[in-house]
KEDREN-985410 format. One record per residue (C-alpha): residue number from 1; residue in one letter; z, x, y. Coordinates in nm, 4 decimals. Layout:
BEGIN
[NUM,"a",[Z,X,Y]]
...
% end
This chain:
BEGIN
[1,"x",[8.3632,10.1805,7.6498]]
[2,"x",[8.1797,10.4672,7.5504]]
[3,"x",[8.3684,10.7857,7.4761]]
[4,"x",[8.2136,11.1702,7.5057]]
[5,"x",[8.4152,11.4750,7.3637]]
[6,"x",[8.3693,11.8378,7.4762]]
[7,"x",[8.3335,12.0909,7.2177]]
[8,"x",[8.6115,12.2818,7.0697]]
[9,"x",[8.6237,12.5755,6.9134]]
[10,"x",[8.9148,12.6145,6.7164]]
[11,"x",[8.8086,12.9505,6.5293]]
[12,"x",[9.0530,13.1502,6.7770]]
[13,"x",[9.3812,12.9428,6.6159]]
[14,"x",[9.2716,12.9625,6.2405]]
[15,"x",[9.2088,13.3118,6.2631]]
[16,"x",[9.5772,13.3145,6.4199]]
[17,"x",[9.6885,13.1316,6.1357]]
[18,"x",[9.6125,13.4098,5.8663]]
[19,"x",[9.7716,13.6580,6.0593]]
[20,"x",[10.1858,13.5921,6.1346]]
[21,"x",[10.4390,13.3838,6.2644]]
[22,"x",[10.4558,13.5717,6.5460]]
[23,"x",[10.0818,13.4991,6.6743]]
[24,"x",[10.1552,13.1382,6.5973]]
[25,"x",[10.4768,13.2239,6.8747]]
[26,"x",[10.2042,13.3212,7.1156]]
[27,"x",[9.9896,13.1044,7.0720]]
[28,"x",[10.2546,12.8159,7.1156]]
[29,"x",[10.3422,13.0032,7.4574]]
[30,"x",[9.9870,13.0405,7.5764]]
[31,"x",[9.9694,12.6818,7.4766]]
[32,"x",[10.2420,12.6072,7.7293]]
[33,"x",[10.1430,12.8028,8.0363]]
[34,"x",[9.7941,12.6405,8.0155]]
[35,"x",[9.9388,12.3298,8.0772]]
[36,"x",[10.1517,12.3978,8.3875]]
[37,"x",[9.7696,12.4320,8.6199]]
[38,"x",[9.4376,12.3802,8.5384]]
[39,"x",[9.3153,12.7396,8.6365]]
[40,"x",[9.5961,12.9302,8.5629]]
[41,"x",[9.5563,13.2607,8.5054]]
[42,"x",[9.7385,13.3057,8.1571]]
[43,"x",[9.4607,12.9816,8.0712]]
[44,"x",[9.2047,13.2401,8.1219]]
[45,"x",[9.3146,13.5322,7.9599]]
[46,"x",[9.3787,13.3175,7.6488]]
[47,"x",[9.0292,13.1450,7.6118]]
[48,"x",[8.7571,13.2654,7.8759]]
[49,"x",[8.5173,13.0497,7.8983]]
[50,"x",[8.2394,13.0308,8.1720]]
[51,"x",[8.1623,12.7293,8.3741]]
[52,"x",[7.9181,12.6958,8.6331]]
[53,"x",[8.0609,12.5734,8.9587]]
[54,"x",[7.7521,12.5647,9.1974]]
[55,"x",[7.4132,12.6111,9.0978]]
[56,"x",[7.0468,12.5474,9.2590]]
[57,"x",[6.7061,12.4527,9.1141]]
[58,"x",[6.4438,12.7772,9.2244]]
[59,"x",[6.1385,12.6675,9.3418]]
[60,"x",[5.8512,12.8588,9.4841]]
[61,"x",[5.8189,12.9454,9.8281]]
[62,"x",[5.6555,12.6813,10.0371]]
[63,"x",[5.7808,12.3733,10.2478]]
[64,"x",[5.9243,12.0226,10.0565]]
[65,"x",[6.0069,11.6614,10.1945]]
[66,"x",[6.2278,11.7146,10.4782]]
[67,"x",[6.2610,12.1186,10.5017]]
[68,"x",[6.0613,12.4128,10.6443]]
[69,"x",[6.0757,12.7734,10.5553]]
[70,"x",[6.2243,12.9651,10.8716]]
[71,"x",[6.1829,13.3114,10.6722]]
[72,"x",[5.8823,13.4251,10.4724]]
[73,"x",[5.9745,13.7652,10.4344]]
[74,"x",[6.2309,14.0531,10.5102]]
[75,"x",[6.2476,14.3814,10.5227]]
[76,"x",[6.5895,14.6123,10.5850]]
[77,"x",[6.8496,14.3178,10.6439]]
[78,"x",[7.0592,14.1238,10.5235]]
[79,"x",[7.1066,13.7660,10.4420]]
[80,"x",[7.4725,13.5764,10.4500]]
[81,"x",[7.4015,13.2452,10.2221]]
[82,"x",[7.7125,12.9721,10.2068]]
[83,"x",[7.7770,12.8041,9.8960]]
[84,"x",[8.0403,12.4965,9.8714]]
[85,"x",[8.1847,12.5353,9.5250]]
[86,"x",[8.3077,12.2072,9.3142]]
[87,"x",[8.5944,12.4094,9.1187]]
[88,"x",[8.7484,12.7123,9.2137]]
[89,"x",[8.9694,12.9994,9.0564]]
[90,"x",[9.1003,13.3510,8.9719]]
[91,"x",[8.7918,13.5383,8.8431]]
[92,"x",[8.3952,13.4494,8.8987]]
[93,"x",[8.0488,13.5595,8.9044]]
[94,"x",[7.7265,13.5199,9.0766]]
[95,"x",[7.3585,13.4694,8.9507]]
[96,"x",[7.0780,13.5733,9.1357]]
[97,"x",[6.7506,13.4861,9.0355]]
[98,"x",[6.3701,13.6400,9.0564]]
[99,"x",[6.2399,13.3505,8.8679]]
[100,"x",[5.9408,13.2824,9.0314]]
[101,"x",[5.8741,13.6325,9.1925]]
[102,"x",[5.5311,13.8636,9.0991]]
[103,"x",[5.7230,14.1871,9.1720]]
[104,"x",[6.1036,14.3092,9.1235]]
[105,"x",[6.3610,14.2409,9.3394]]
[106,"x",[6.5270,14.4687,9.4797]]
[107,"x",[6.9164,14.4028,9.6114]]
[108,"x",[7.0510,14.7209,9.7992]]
[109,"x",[7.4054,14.6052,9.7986]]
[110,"x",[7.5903,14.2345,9.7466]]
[111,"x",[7.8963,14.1282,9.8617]]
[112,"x",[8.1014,13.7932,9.8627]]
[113,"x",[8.4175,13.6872,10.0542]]
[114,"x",[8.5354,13.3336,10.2059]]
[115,"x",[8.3709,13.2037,10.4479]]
[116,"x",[8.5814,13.0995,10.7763]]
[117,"x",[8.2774,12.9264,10.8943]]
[118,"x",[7.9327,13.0012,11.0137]]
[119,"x",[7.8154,13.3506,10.9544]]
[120,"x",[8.1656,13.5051,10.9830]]
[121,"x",[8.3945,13.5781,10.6592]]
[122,"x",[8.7340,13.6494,10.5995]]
[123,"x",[8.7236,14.0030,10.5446]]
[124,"x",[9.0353,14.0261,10.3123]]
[125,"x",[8.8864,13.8319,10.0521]]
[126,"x",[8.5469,14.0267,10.0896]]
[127,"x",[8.4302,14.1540,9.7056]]
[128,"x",[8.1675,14.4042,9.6221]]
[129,"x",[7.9310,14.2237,9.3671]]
[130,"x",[7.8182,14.5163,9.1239]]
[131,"x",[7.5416,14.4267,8.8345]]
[132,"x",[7.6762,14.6477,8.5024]]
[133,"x",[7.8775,14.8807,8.6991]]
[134,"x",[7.5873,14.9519,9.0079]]
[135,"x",[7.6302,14.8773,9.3181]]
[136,"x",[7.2627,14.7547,9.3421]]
[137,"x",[7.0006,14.6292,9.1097]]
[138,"x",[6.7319,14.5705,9.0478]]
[139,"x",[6.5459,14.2101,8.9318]]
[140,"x",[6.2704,14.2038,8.7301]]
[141,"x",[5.9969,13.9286,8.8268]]
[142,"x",[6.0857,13.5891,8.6614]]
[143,"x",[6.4470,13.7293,8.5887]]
[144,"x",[6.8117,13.5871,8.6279]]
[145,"x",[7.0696,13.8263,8.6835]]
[146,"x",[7.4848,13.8239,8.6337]]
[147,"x",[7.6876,13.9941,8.8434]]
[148,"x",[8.0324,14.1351,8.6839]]
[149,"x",[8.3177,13.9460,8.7269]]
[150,"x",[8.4567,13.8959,8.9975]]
[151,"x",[8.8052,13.9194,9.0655]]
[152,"x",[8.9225,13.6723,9.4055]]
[153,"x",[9.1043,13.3143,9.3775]]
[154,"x",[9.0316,13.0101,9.5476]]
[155,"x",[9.0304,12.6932,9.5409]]
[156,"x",[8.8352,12.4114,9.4462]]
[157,"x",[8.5612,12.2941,9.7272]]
[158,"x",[8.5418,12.6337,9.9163]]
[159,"x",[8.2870,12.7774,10.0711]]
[160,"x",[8.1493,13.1389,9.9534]]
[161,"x",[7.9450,13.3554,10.2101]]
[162,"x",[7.7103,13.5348,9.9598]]
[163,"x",[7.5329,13.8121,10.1332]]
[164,"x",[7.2491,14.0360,10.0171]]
[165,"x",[7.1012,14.3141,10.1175]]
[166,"x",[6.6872,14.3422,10.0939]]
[167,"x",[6.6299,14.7279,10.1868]]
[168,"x",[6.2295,14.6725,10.0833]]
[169,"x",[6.0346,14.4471,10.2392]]
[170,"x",[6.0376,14.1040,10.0164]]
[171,"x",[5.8966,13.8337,9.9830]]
[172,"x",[6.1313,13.5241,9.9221]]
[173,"x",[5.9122,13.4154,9.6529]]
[174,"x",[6.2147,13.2381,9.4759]]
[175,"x",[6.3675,12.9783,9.7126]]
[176,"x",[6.5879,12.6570,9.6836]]
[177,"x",[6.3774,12.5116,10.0351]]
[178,"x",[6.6487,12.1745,10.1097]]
[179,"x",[6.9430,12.3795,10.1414]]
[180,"x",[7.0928,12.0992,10.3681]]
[181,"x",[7.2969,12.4368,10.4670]]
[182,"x",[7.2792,12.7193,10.7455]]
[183,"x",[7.2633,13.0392,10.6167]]
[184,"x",[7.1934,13.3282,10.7725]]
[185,"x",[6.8904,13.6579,10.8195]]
[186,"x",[7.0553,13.9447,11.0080]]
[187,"x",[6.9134,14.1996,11.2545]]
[188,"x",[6.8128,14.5551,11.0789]]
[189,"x",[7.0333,14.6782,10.8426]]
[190,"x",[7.2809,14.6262,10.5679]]
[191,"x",[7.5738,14.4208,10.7052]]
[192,"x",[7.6995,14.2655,10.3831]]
[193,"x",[8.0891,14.3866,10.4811]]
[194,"x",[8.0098,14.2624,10.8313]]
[195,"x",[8.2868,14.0206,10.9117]]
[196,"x",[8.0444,13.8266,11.1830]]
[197,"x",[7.7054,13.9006,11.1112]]
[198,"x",[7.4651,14.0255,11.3801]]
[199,"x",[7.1919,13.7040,11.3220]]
[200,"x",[6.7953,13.6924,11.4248]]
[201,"x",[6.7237,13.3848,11.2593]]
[202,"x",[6.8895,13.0780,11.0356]]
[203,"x",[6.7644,12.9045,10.7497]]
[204,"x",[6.8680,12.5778,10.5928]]
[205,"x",[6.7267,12.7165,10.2648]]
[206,"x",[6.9060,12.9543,9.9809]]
[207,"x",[6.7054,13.2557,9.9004]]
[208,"x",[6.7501,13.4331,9.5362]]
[209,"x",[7.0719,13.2148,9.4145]]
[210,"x",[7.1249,13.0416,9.1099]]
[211,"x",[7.4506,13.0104,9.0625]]
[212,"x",[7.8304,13.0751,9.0873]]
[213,"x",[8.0734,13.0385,8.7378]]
[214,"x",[8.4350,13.0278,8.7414]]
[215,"x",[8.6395,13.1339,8.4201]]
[216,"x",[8.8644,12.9028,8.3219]]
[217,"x",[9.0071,12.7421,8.0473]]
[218,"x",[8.7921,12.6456,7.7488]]
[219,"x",[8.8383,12.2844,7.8073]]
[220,"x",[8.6469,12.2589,8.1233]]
[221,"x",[8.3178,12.1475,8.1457]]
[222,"x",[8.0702,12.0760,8.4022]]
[223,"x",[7.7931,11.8409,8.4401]]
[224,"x",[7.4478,11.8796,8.5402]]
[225,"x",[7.2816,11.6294,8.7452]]
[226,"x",[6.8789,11.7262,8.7632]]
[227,"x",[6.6428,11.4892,8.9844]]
[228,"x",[6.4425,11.5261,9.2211]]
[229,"x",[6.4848,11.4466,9.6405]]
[230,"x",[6.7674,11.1699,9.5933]]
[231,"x",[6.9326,11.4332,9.4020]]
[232,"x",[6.8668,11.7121,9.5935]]
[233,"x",[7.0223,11.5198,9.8929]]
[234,"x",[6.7245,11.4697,10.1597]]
[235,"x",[6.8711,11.3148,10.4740]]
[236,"x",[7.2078,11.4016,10.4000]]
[237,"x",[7.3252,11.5943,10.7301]]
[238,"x",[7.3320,11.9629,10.7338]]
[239,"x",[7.5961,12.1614,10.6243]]
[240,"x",[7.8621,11.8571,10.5550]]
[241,"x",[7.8275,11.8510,10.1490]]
[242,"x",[7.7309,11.5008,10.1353]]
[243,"x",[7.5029,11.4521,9.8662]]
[244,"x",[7.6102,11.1883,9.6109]]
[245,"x",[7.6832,11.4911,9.3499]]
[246,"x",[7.9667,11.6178,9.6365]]
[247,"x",[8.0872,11.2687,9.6697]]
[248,"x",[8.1095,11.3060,9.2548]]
[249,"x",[8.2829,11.6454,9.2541]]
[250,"x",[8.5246,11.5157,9.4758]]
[251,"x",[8.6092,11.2130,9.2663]]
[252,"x",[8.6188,11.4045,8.9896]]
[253,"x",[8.8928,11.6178,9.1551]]
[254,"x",[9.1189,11.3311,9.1583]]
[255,"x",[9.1520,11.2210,8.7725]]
[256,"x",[9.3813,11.4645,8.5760]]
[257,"x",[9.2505,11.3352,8.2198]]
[258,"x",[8.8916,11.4191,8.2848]]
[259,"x",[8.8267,11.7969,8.1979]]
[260,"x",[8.4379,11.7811,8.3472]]
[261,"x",[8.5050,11.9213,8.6806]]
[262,"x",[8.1572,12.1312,8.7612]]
[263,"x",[7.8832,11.9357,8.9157]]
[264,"x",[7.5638,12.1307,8.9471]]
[265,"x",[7.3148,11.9956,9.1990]]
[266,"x",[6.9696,12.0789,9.0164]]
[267,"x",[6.7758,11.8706,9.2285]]
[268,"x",[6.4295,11.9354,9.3392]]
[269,"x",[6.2790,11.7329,9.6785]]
[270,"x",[5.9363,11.6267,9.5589]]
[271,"x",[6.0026,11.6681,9.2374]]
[272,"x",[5.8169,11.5175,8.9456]]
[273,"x",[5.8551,11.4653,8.5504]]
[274,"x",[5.5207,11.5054,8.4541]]
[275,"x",[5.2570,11.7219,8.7253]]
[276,"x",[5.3674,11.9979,8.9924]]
[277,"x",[5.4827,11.8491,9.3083]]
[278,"x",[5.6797,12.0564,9.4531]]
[279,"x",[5.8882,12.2833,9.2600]]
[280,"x",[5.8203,12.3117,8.8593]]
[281,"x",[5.7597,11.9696,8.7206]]
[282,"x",[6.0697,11.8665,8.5131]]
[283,"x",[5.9791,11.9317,8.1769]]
[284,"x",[5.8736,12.2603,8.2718]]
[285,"x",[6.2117,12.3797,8.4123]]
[286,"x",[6.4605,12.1814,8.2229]]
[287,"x",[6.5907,12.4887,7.9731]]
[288,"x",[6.6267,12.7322,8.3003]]
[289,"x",[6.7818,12.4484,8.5360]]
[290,"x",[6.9949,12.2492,8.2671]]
[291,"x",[7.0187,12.4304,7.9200]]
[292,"x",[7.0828,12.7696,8.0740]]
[293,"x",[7.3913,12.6325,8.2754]]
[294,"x",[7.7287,12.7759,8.1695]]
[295,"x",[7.9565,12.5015,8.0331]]
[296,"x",[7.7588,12.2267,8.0533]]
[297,"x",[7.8380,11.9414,7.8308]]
[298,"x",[7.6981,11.6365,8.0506]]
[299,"x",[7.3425,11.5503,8.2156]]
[300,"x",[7.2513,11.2641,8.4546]]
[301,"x",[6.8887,11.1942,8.4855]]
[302,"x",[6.7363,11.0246,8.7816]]
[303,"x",[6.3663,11.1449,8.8222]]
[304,"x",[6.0170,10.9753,8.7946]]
[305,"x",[5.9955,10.7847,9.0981]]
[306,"x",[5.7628,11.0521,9.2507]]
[307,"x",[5.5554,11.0281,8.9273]]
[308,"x",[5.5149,10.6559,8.9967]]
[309,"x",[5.4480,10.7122,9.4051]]
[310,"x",[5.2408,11.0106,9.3748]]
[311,"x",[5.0334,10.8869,9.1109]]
[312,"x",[4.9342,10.5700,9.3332]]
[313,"x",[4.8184,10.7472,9.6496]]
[314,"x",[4.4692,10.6855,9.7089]]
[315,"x",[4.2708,10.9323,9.5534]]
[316,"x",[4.5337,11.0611,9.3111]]
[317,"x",[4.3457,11.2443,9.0110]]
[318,"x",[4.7042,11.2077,8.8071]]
[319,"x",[4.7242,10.8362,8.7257]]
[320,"x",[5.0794,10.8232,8.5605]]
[321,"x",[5.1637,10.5415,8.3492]]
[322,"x",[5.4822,10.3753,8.2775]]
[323,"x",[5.4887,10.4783,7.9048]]
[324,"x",[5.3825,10.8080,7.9542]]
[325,"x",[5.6929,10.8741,8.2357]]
[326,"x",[5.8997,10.6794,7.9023]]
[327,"x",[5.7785,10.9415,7.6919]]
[328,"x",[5.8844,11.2320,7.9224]]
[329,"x",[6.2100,11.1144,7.9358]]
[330,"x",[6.1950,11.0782,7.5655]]
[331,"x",[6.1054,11.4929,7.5450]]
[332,"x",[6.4187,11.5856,7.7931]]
[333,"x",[6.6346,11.3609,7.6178]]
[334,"x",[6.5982,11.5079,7.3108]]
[335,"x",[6.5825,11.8870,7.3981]]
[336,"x",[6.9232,11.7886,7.5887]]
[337,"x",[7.0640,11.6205,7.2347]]
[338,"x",[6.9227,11.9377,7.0605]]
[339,"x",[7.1919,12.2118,7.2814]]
[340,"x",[7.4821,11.8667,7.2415]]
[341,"x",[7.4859,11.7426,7.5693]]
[342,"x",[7.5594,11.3696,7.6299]]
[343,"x",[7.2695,11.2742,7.8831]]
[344,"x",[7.3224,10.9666,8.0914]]
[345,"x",[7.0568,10.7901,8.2193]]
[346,"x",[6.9988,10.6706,8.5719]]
[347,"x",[6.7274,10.3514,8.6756]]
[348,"x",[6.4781,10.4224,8.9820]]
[349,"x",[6.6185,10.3433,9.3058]]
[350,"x",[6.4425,10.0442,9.4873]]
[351,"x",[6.1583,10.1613,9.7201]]
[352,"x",[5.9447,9.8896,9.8927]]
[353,"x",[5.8694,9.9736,10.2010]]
[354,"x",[5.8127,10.3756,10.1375]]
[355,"x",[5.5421,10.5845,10.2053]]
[356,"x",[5.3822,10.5372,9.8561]]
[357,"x",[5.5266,10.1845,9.8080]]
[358,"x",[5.2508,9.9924,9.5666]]
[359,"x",[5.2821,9.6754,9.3953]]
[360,"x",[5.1419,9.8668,9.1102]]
[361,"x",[5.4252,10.0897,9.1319]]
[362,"x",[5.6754,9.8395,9.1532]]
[363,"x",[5.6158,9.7124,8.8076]]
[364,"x",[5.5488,10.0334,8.6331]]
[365,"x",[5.9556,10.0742,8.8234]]
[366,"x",[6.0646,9.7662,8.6871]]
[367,"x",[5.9502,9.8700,8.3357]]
[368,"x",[6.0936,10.2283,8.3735]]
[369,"x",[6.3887,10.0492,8.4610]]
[370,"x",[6.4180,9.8245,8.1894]]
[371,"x",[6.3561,10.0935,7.9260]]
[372,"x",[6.6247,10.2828,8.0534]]
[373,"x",[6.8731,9.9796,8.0310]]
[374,"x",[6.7499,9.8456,7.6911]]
[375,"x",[6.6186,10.1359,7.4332]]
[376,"x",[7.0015,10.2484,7.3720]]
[377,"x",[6.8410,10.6164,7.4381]]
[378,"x",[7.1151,10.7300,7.6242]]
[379,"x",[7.4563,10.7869,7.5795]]
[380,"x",[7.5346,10.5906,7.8850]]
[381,"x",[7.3279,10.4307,8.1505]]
[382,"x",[7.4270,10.3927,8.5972]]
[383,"x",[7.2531,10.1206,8.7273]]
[384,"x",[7.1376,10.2434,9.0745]]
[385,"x",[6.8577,9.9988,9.1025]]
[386,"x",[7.1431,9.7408,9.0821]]
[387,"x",[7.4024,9.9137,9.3027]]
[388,"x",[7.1139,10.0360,9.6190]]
[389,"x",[6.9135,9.7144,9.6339]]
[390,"x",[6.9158,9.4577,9.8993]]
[391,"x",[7.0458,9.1495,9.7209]]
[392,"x",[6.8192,8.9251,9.9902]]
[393,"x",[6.5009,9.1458,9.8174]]
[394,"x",[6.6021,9.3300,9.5419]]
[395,"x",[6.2769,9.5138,9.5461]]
[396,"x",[6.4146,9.7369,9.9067]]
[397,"x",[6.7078,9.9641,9.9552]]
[398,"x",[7.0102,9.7978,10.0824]]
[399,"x",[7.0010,9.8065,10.4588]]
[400,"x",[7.3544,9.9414,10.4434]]
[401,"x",[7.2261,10.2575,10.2333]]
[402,"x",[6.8796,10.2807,10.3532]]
[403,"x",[6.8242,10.6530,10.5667]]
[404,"x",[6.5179,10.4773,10.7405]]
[405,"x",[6.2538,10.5505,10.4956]]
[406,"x",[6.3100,10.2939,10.2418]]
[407,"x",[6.3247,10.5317,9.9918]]
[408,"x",[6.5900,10.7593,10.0440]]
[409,"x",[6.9678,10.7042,10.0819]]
[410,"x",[7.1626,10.7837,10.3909]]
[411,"x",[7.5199,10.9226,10.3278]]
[412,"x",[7.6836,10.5305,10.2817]]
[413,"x",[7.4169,10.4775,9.9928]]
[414,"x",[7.5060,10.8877,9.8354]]
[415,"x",[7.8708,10.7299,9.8530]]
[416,"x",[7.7790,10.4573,9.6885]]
[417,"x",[7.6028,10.6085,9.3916]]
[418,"x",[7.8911,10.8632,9.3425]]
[419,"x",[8.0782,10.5415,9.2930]]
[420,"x",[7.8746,10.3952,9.0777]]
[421,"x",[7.9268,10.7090,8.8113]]
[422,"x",[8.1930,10.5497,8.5511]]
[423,"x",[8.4105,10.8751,8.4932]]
[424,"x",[8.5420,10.7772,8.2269]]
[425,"x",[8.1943,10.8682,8.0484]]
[426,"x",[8.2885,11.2172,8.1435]]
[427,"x",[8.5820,11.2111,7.9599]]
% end
């Protein structure tokens, strides 16, 4: 069985150790409290530590497989976004993100609260967001920004309202387009403490957020899983948190001896290793989307099918070989092993039958597919090929998983590849 190990830091108790008795007396009780919940507040005070709970890939503005922009740009109003957390607890903070804007950003005021569904919020757990003390900020272009802690509990698998206020006219330049969630673009004005917003239009995409971190205890972790539309969850329904990386967190939830409880969706629809497709190609974005994620100690990798597809559309100029998708994988795996994360690797789903289906393709799959099995690489490997295919013809989805497109799973086949994750890899 393979075995991972989160870091530890033990710096905190030697120090301790030089000092007295006494602090050895604390540290004993802190010791003790920590172990009566897994985000308990005296756990936090003792050893902060920030873990990302939901995060999204940016992309630039512009439609992907199976989403539309519904807002180009906005000017005086305010947008409520919903995020589904995978942990929750006492104290958090939100990223926003200009990463892929030509001029600043400018937030007039931020606010977050619960969400009791739709665009309405419960409005005594609504929290001004400030950036270093101000109650608006302002983002360079191609900038992340924290907001201060946050100071609200809740639980695991909640849902945030996140709403900003845009008091310029703005361009969404930064976008994550398959939201697979309804968020919401008010009328005129700031209505951030709004407890139902006054809405003009929805969108299924998340404007200017990358991310929500809880701090918790320093054994927590999270895991990253970065891929492309498979990932990113095309066909799951909207706004039911059925991607195969919610199935995960939810599993995850269950087992008390596994300390990785953050999954971060960093999926990109269209998304390739090697060429722009939609969204920064992979090796372009993997330090922002993966290495730049708070508490992160785990990576699953499923990408390159799109390399393979794309590449084999008549009158493709970017002819994409099997080796050279090999050595891409070669160049994340080893800027992941660089930063310590354990990086597990995932084999192409089947996809005969699919819009870009080649024979071609198919064996530059099975090849993929076999490297990823057989080089040793990886610190662990899922077999989706094995677990998604039909068993009658192994080179096509299983009918029972298949969305309609042959190359895309339908909420059975996310369920199935959840499944297929062996947690105790995450231990």
């Amino acid at each position: 069985m393979v075995q991972f190990h989160t870091k530890n830091n033990d710096n905190g108790f030697a120090a301790a150790q030089k000092k007295s008795v006494k602090r050895w007396s604390i540290s004993a009780l802190a010791a003790a409290l920590l172990m009566v919940g897994d985000y308990s507040l005296a756990a936090q005070q003792q050893s902060p530590h920030w873990v990302g709970s939901w995060a999204a890939a940016s992309q630039a503005n512009g439609a992907s497989a199976g989403s539309k922009e519904t807002v180009v740009k906005v000017s005086n109003q305010t947008i409520r976004q919903i995020v589904h957390t995978s942990i929750g607890g006492y104290k958090f903070r939100v990223r926003l993100s200009n990463a892929l804007g030509k001029t600043p950003l400018v937030i007039g005021e931020a606010r977050v609260a619960l969400s009791t569904g739709k665009n309405a919020i419960n409005p005594d757990t609504d929290r001004q967001l400030t950036f270093g003390g101000l109650s608006s900020t302002r983002i360079p272009p191609g900038a992340v920004m924290y907001s201060d802690p946050v100071d609200m509990r809740f639980s695991s698998q909640a849902d945030l309202a996140i709403s900003l206020y845009l008091p310029e006219k703005t361009d969404t330049k930064t976008v994550h387009t398959l939201g697979k969630q309804t968020n919401y673009i008010s009328t005129s004005g700031n209505h951030t403490k709004a407890r139902t917003l006054q809405v003009k239009s929805t969108s299924t995409s998340w404007y200017f957020l990358a991310g929500v971190d809880i701090l918790t205890h320093k054994d927590t972790s999270a895991i990253v899983a970065f891929g492309d539309s498979i990932t990113d969850g095309l066909n799951a329904a909207v706004d039911t948190n059925n991607r195969w990386t919610d199935y995960l967190a939810r599993r995850l939830l269950k087992r008390s001896d596994i300390n990785t409880k953050g999954v971060l969706n960093l999926g990109i629809s269209g998304n390739r290793i090697l060429h722009e497709q939609v969204g920064p190609s992979a090796l372009s974005r993997f330090d922002r989307d993966v290495i730049a994620q708070p508490g992160v100690t785990h990576l699953i990798l499923l990408e390159g099918i799109n390399d393979i597809g794309y590449s084999d559309l008549p009158g493709s100029k970017e002819q994409v070989s099997a080796k050279q998708i090999i050595a891409g994988y070669k160049q994340l795996i080893a800027r992941a092993k660089t930063h310590g994360l354990k990086v597990i690797g995932a084999t192409l789903l089947p996809y005969e039958g699919g819009s870009y289906y080649t024979r071609q393709g198919e064996a530059k799959r099975q090849e993929v597919n076999k490297w990823i099995r057989e080089s040793g690489a990886y610190d662990a490997v899922i077999d989706f090929d094995k677990t998604m295919r039909d068993p009658k013809r192994p080179t096509r989805l299983n009918p029972l998983f298949d969305s309609g497109d042959h190359i895309h799973p339908n909420e059975t086949g996310f369920l199935a590849m959840a499944n297929a994750v062996n947690l105790d890899w995450l231990k």
